[in-house]
C-alpha angles and dihedrals in degrees: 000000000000115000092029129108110249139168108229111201134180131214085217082065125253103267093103136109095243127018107206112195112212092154125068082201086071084049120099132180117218130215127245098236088051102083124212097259097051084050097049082065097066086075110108110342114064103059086045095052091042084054093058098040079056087054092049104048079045090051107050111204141167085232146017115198108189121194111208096029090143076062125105085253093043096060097046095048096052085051086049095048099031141222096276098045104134111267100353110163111172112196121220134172119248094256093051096039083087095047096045091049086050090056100037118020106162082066137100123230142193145202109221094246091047100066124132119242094224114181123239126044120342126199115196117202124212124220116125088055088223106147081190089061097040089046083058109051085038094061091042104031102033088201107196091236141007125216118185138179090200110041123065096197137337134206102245126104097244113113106254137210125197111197130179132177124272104212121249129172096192077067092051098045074057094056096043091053092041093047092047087057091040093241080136131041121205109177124216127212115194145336128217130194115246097258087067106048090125093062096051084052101057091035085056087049095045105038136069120270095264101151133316118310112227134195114203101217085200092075 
């Protein structure tokens, strides 16, 4: 494969200094109508979105309500699971209601304080990692179960699932392929040179979660 455009991914996660492949399975060959950038946005989000889509069609609920969905993950998770899914209620800030409406706009979104009590069983899906938040919803919601990628336990009553992603290329091969037909849409914010790599650090810290942040290593 020496001289091809791949996407080289690791189970360990890809927030690393140096990502070693010692597997062909963590090797993907890109297309040549994906382009570097589209690719770069498969790290750390997909597998984990697909996980917790698993967890809610195992789950059956009345309502999801689901915390970060302006996030990478968020977004993915509302495509995979779809704008008519039954009692999806993704929950945004007020800075990021506008952003998450441009990306997907056949999709409904919430404040916080604006959710709607729904009788029967409610699921609440953890994905900004805020307890505040989850306190919240928790005192005004009551879900019957919370599930979260970013927390590993919280100190509430309600009974709590922690979920991450077991790695598996035959999924990834599917997102390229989705992502190269633009059955999935996975925003990017900006890029920065790689001169400028602490800025982009810094500018991914300070900033709402708007797409992924990228760093081109060529310049």
């Amino acid at each position: 494969m020496l001289n091809q455009r791949v996407l080289v991914m690791h189970p360990q996660g890809s927030y690393q200094e140096v990502v070693c492949n010692t597997n062909p399975d963590w090797l993907f060959p890109l297309p040549d109508t994906l382009s570097n950038e589209a690719a770069a946005t498969l790290t750390a989000g997909p597998g984990t979105a697909l996980v917790l889509a698993n967890f809610i069609k195992q789950h059956p609920s009345d309502q999801i309500m689901m915390t970060g969905a302006n996030s990478l993950i968020g977004l993915i998770l509302c495509q995979l699971l779809g704008p008519a899914y039954p009692g999806l209620t993704p929950i945004v800030s007020p800075a990021s209601q506008a952003y998450f409406h441009h990306i997907l706009p056949d999709f409904p979104c919430y404040l916080a304080n604006h959710v709607k009590t729904t009788t029967g069983r409610r699921l609440l899906v953890d994905i900004a990692g805020s307890p505040r938040l989850l306190q919240q919803l928790s005192a005004t919601q009551h879900p019957a179960e919370i599930v979260s990628i970013a927390l590993q336990s919280i100190e509430l009553t309600v009974p709590f699932t922690f979920v991450h992603e077991d790695f598996d290329p035959l999924i990834y091969q599917q997102f390229i392929q989705d992502i190269t037909e633009q059955k999935l849409q996975l925003p990017i914010d900006r890029s920065f040179t790689f001169m400028d790599t602490q800025l982009a650090q810094h500018y991914a810290k300070d900033t709402h979660s708007r797409g992924r942040v990228l760093v081109d290593l060529r310049h």
